[in-house]
N, C-alpha and C positions, 0 to 999 in steps of 0.2 A: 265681242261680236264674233271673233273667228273662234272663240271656243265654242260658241253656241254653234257653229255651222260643222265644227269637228262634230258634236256631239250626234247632230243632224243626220252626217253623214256614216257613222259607225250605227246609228238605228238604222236607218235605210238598208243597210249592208247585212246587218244580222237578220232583218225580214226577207231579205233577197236569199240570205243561205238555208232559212227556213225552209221557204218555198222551194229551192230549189231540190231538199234535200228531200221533202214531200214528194216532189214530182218523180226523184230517182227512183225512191219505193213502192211508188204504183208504176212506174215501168220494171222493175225486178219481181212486180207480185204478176205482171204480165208476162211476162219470160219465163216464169216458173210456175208450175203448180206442184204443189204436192203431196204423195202415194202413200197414203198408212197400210203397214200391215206390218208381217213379224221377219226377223234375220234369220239365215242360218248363221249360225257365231264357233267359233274354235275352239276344240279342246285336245289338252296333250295328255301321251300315257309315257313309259319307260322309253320306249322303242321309237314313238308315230307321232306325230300329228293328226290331225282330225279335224271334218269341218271347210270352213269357209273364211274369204277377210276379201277385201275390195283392197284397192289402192290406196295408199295416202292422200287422203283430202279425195276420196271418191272414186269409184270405176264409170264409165261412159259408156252407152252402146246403142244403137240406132236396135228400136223395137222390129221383132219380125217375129208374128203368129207361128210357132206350129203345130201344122194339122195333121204331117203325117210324113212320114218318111222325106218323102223330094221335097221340105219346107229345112227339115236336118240337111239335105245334101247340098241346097241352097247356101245356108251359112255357113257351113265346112266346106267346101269346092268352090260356086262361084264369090260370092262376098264382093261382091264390087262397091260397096260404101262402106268398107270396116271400120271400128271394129262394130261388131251387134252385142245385141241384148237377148234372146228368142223369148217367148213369151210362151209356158207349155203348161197341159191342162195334166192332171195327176195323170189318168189311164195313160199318157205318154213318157213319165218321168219313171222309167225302166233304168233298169242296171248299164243297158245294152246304150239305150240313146244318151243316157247324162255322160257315162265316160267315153261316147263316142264326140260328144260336142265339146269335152275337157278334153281330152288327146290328140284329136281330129284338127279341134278345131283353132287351138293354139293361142295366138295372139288375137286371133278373128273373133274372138267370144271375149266379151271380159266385163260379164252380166249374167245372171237366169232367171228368170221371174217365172214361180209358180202360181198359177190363180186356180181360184176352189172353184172346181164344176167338176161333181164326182155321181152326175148320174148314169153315165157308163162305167162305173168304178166296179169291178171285180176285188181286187186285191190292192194293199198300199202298204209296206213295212219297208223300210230305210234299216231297220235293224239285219244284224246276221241273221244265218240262218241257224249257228249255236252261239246263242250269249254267253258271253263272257267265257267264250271257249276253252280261254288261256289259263281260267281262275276256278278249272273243277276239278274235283275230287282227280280224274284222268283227263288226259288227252292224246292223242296222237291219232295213227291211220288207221286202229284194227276194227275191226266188222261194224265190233258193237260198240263203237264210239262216235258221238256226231262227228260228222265231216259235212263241212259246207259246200264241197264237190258233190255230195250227195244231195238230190232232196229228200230222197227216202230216207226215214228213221230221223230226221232231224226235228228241232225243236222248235222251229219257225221256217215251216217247208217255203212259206211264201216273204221270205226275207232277200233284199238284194243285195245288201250290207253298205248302202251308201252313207250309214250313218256313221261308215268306218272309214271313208275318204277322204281325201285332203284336195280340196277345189283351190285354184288358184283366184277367182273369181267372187264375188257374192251370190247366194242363192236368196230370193228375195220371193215371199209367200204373199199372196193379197188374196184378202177373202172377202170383201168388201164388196158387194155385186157395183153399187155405185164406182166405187175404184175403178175397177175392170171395165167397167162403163167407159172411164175415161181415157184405159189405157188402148182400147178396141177403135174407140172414135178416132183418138190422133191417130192410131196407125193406118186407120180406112183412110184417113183424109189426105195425109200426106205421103204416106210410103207404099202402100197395097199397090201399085200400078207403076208399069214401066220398071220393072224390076230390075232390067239390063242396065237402067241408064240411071240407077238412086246415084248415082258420085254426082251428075247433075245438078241436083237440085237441095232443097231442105229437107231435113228429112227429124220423123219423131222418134225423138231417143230419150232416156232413159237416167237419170245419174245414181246410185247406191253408194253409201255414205257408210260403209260398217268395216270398217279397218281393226284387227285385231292386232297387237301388239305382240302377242304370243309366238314363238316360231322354232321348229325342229322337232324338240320332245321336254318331257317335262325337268330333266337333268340338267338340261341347257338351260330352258327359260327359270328356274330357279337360281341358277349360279349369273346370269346377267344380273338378278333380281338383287341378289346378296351384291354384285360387283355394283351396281346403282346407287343401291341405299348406302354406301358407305359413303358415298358423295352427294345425292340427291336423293330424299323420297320418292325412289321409282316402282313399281311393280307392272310386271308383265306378265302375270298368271298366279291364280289363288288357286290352294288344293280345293277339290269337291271337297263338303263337309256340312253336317247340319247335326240332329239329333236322333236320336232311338229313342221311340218311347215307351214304358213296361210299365206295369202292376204285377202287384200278387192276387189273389183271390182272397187269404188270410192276411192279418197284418202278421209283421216277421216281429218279432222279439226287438225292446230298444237297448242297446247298449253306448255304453262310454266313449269316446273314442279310443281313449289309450287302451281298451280293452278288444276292440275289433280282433278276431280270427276266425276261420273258416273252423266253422261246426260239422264236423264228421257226419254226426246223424240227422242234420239235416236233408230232408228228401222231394227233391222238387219234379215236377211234370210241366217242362218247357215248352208251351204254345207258341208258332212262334208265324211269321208271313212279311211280304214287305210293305211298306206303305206308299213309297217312290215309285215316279214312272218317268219316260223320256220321250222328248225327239228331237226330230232335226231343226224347228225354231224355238226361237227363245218366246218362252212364257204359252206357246201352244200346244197343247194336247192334254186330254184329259184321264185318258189312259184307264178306260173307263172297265172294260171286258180282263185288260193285262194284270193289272194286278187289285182292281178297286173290288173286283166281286171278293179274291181271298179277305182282302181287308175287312169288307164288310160281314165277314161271315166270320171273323175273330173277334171282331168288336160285339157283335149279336151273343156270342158263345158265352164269350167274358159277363156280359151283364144277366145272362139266363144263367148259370152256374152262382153269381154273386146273388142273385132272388133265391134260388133250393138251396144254398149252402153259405148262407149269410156267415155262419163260425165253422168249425170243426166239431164235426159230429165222433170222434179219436181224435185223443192227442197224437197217435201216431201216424192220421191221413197225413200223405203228402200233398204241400203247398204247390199251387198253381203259377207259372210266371207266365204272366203274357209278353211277347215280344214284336214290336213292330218297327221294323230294323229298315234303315233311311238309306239309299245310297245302293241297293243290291244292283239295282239295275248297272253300275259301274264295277263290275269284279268284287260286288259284294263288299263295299266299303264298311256298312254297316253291321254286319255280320261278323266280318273279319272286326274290324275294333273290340266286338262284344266279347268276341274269344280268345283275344290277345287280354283283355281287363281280367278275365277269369283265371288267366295264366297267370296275370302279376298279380293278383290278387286287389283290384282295383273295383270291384262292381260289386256291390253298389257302392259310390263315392263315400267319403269318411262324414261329408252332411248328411246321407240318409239314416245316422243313428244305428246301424243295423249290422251285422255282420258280415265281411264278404263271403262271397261266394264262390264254388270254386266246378269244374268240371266233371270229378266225383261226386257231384251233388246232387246232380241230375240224372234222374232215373230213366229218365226218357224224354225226345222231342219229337211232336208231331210238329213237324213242319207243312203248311199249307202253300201248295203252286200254285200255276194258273186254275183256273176252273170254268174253259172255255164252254164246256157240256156239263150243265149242274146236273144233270139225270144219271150222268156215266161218268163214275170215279177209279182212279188208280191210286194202288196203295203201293206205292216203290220202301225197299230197304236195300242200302247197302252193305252189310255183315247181319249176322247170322243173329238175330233177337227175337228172344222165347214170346213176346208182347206182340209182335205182328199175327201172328195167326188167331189170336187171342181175340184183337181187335178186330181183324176180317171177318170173325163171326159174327163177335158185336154190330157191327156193323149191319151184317144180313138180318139179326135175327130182330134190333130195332127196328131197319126197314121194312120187316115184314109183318111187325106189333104195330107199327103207326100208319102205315101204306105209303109211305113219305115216296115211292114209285124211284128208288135211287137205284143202278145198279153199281155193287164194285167187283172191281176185276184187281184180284191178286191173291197174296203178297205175291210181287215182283221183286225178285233179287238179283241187282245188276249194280255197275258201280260207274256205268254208262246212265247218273242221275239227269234227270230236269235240269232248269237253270232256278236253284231255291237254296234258302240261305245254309243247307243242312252243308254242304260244301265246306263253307270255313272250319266246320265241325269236324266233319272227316279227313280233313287236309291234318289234320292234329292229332289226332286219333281215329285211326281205318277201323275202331272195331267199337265207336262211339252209337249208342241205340238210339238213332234217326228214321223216325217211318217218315215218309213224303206223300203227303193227300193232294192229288191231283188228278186232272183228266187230258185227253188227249189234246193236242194240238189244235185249233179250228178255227184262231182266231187269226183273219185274213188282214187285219188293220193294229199288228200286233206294234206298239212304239211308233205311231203316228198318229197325225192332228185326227184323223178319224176313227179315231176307238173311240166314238163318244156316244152320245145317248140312242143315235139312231142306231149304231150299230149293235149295243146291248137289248135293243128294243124296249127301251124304257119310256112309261109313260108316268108321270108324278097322278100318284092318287090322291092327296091333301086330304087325308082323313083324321088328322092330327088334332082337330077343335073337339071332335067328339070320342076320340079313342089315345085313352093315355097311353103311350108310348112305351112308358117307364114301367107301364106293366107287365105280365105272360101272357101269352093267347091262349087260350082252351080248345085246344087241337080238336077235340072231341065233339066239336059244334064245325057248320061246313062256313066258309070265311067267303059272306057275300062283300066283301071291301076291293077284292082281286079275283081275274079270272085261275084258274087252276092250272094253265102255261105262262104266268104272267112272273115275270123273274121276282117281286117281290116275292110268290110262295115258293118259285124254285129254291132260293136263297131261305126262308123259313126254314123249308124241309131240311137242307143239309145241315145248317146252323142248328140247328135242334136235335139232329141225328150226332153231331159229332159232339153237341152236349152231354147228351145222354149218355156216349161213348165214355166223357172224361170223366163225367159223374160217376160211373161205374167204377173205372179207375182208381179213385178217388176211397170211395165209399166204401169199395169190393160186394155192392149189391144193385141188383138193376133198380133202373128209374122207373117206379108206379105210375109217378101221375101225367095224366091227361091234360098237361100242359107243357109248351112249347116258346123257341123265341117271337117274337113279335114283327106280325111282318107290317104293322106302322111305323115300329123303329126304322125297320130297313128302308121301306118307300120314303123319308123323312132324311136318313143317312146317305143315301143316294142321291136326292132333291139337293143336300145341303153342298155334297162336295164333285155333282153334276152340273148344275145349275144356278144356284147363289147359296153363297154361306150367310146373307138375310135370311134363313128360315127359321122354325120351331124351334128344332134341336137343337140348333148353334146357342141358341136365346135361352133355354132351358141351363146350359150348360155354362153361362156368364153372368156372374153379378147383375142384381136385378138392377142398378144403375149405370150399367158399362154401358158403352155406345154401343149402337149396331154397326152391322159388319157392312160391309160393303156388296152389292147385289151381285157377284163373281163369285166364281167357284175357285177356291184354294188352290195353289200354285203347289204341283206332289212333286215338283223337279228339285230335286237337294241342293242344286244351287253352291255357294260358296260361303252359307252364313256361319261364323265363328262365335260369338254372341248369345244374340235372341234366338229363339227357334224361328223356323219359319214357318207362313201361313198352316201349312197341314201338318206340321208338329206340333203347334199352339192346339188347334182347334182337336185331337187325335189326345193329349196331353187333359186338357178340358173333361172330355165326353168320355174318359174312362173313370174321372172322380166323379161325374156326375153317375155313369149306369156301374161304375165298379164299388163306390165305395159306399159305406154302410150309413145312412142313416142315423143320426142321434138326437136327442131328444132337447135339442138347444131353438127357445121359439124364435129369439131375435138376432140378428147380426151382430152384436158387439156381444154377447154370446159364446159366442161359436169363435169368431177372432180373440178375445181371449184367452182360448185353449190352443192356441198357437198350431204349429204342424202337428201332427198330419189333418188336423180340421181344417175345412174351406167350407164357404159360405155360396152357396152356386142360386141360379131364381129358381128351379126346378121348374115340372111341367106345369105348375100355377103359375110362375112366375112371380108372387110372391116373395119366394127366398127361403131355404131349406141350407140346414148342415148338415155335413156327412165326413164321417172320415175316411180318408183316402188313402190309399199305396203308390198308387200312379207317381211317376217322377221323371226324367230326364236321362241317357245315358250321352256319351257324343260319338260321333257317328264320323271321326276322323279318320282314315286310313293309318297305320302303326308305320307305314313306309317314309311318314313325316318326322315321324318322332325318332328316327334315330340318322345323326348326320354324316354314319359311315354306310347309309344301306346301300346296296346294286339295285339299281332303278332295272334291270334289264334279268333279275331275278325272278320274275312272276309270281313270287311268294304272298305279295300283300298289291293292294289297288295303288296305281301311279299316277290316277286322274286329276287333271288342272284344267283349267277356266281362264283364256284367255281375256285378259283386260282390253275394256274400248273404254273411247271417250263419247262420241256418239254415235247412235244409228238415223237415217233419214233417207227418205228416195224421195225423187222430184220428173216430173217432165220437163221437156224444152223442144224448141225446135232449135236443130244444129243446121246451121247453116253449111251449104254443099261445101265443096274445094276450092272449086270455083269461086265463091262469095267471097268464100276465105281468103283465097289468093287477090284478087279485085282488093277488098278490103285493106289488107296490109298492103297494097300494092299504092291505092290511094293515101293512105297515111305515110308510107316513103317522102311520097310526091310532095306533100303538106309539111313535111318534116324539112328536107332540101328546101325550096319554097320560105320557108321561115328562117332557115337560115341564110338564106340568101339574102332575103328583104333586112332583118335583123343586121347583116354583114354592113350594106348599101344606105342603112339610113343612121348606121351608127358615123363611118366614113362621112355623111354628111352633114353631124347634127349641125357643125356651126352655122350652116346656111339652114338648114331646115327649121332648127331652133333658136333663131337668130333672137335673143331677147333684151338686146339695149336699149333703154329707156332715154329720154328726153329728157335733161339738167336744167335747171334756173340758175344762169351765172348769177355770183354774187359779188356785188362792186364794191370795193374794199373802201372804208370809212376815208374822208378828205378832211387831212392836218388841217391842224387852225395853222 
């Protein structure tokens, strides 16, 4: 019986802890709500830090709007409920107000929340105003070399360089109009009014969740990294690092391995641009004007060159390398590795069968910049090459055979270049033949979340069901698909003009025919890595039974992956076997996979499933300042960027309750604590009367002798 009533009373007990534990979590989901949107997150170089990180276990701060100057003087002067949070809309997130409320404003800030309302938006760059200032060809104060004291002559006139600062604080992005919805309402409700007297009362704050583990410079947090893991699996900061991806236009010769060495007379014409872009949160920006138009207009190049010159028309034309180098945006990681592997003789790896390659190899690089103004190009050189004026006419006398309306202005010979991968080149050789195809400055949203569709003026044409892709356009016919300022045919035009250019090159005879690259490709390649990588092109370029991608556009920040490539080196890796490589006469899949490399089986624009052989491959896109563990982090010779480690990011509301509460509060719990000890003290002292529990005997009369 009294097991059963044990048993009883441990049920009862476990539904009582249920319930009670229910009851906790709908009061914590009432105490809380919480904020989606993106981090700013930390990164280290030789010298700095960079970026952002909250507190351990979270930064605190009571929300406050600002709208305008006296809402900043508010938080940094008076602060009478510190510490805040401010709550600011881009047009106010200026070089001037973010380090005035980080300097200013001390301990009293220790939050930022930027929300997206960019319809008075002018200008938005967190970048310098000379990238990667420290990692070019020159640097220093004379005329003709950027300075970020200047804006004139620089290369991102509208840059504030907050991308280069070290916040003690989190900066916290919402773009979510519902979000902001809700971070507007608590602050009306409870803190907008009686602003003297917020230590009063409750007030709505703010908590960010994004602690970086990273700290000082990348020297330091490597060598704690090494002092950790010899005791613990720790890391505090991974190098940037992803992949490079290239083709040839010709396949190269297969050899042995034991036999691999660099071939003298081989003769290459290095295409080259970057594919990476940056900002100041994690996973947002699409960087869409910065660097996606070059992108797009090599990849256009690459597959119109592989249609007119499927082999070598001479054995002696020189082979084509396209290069789409990962990382530039960081001191040119990507770049710099490619020319350090050329030096050791390491590119292409000992898996691609082929021989390496070496810096005498290459005849020439056109390197592609920004191309903020596709109408108005520059042709920069820095040493003296017989091929640049060559090309400059090329250039005019295309444009004015096809009416493509381009104009270019040069050669410029300066050594005050762009920010473009030709850098790593010259840094090794000052007398290396690099032309730089670029045009001016113009982009106002250069390395933030708003270089993206709106600001390229892109609108998706979806003409892809009826117009193959995989095909040329026939220039010669007027292209009702697009209006004639509509950046698909801007993109046409120059892609097809610098075809033409290379084809020449190549061939040593002008291009006759009245065909061009494809501006379906382009409107398609822009859709897929602007808007979601679910589209055509993505699907053409993937085994006709691979999954589909996911309805997001690829992630072009290089990130930390060591491994896999990542999302826009996979898909960028894809879509040059599919428009680079040639066609072969294999009908089925098991086919085509039994002729091993370099055959791949891709769906094509039927989606059906086509084989082609391919060049395309992988290089890695590490910095060389890793690879050797006596370098000077503080040398500027090679890139020193790292990636602070988190564990999680998360923002939430609350209502914090005033000082006052708070004092009250623990004030009460004293009293309850004394009080309990007291009583506790008084009835222990008493139990044997309080607990008095002597029970009531049956004497027992003892047995009567016979």
């Amino acid at each position: 019986m009294k097991s059963l009533e044990a048993i009883h009373s441990f049920l009862v007990l476990v539904v009582l802890l249920g319930l009670d534990n229910a009851h906790c979590q709908r009061i914590k989901d009432n105490m809380y709500t919480p904020i989606s949107g993106a981090h700013c997150f930390r990164r280290l170089n030789g010298t700095h830090v960079t970026g952002c990180s909250s507190k351990l276990g979270g930064s605190v701060g009571v929300l406050h709007f600002i709208r305008s100057e006296a809402d900043i003087d508010f938080v940094v002067r008076q602060h009478p409920a510190p510490p805040y949070a401010p709550v600011i809309t881009p047009h106010l997130f200026t070089r001037e107000n973010i380090l005035r409320l980080r300097d200013q404003g001390g301990r009293h800030v220790s939050a930022l929340v930027l929300i997206n309302n960019a319809t008075v938006l002018q200008q938005f760059s967190q970048e310098s105003r000379c990238p990667n200032q420290f990692s070019g060809l020159i640097s220093g104060e004379g005329q003709d070399t950027c300075s970020t004291e200047r804006e004139e002559g620089t290369w991102n006139p509208w840059g504030t360089g907050l991308l280069l600062e070290d916040f003690p604080f989190p900066i916290y992005y919402v773009a979510d109009p519902d979000e902001i919805d809700k971070l507007y309402d608590c602050f009306e409700k409870f803190n907008n009014y009686d602003l003297e007297n917020q230590h009063k009362r409750s007030l709505c704050s703010i908590e960010v969740n994004a602690f970086m583990s990273a700290a000082v410079d990348t020297r330091v947090c490597l060598s704690r990294s090494t002092l950790f893991n010899s005791l613990t699996p720790v890391k505090f900061c991974d190098p940037l690092q992803g992949k490079n991806v290239f083709a040839t236009l010709f396949p190269r010769v297969l050899v042995k391995p034991e036999e691999r060495k660099v071939d003298p007379s081989e003769r290459i014409i290095l295409v080259s641009t970057r594919m990476d872009t940056t900002t100041m949160f994690d996973g947002i920006g699409l960087g869409a004007m910065d660097s996606l138009l070059p992108f797009t207009v090599l990849v256009s190049v690459a597959h119109f060159l592989a249609k007119v010159l499927p082999e070598r028309v001479k054995s002696s034309d020189p082979n084509v390398l396209f290069m789409f180098f990962n990382g530039e945006s960081y001191d040119y990681i990507g770049s710099q590795r490619f020319v350090y592997d050329l030096q050791k003789g390491a590119f292409p790896t000992k898996g691609s069968l082929t021989n390496p390659i070496s810096m005498e190899n290459i005849d020439l690089m056109i390197d592609l910049g920004t191309m903020d103004d596709l109408n108005k190009l520059r042709i920069y050189n820095a040493s003296d090459i017989s091929a640049v004026s060559e090309i400059a006419q090329m250039i005019k006398r295309i444009n004015l055979s096809f009416r493509f309306n381009i104009q270019a202005e040069g050669p410029i010979l300066t050594k005050n270049l762009p920010p473009v991968s030709s850098h790593s080149f010259l840094r090794e050789n000052a007398s290396f033949p690099s032309i730089v195809l670029t045009s001016a400055p113009e982009n106002r949203f250069y390395h933030s979340i708003y270089d993206d569709t709106e600001n390229l003026k892109y609108i998706y044409g979806n003409h892809s069901k009826e117009n193959d892709f995989t095909q040329l356009e026939d220039l010669s016919e007027e292209n009702v698909l697009f209006g004639q300022d509509s950046i698909q045919l801007r993109l046409r035009n120059v892609s097809s003009l610098l075809g033409m250019v290379i084809y020449e090159l190549i061939t040593g005879s002008p291009y006759a025919p009245r065909f061009g690259t494809n501006s379906v490709l382009i409107d398609e390649f822009l859709y897929c890595f602007l808007l979601s990588a679910d589209c055509p092109l993505f699907q053409a370029a993937i085994k006709p039974d691979f999954p589909k991608a996911y309805p997001v556009p690829p992630v072009r920040y290089i990130s930390v992956h060591s491994t896999l490539p990542s999302e826009a080196s996979g898909w960028t890796h894809r879509l040059l076997g599919l428009l680079v490589g040639q066609k072969v006469d294999k009908n089925t899949k098991a086919e085509c996979q039994a002729l091993h490399f370099p055959y791949n089986w891709y769906a094509g624009y039927s989606g059906l499933g086509e084989c082609r052989w391919t060049t395309q491959n992988f290089t890695h896109a590490l910095s060389p300042a890793f690879l050797d563990d006596d370098y000077d982090f503080k040398s500027h010779r090679y890139s020193t960027w790292t990636e602070s480690t988190w564990r999680e990011m998360s923002a939430r509301i609350f209502l914090r309750p005033s000082a006052s509460h708070e004092t009250l509060t623990l004030s009460i719990g004293f009293v309850v604590m004394v009080i309990s000890f007291v009583l506790v003290f008084l009835i222990n002292s008493r139990s044997d009367v309080l607990f008095n529990q002597s029970s009531s005997t049956i004497p027992i009369t003892p047995p009567t002798q016979c």
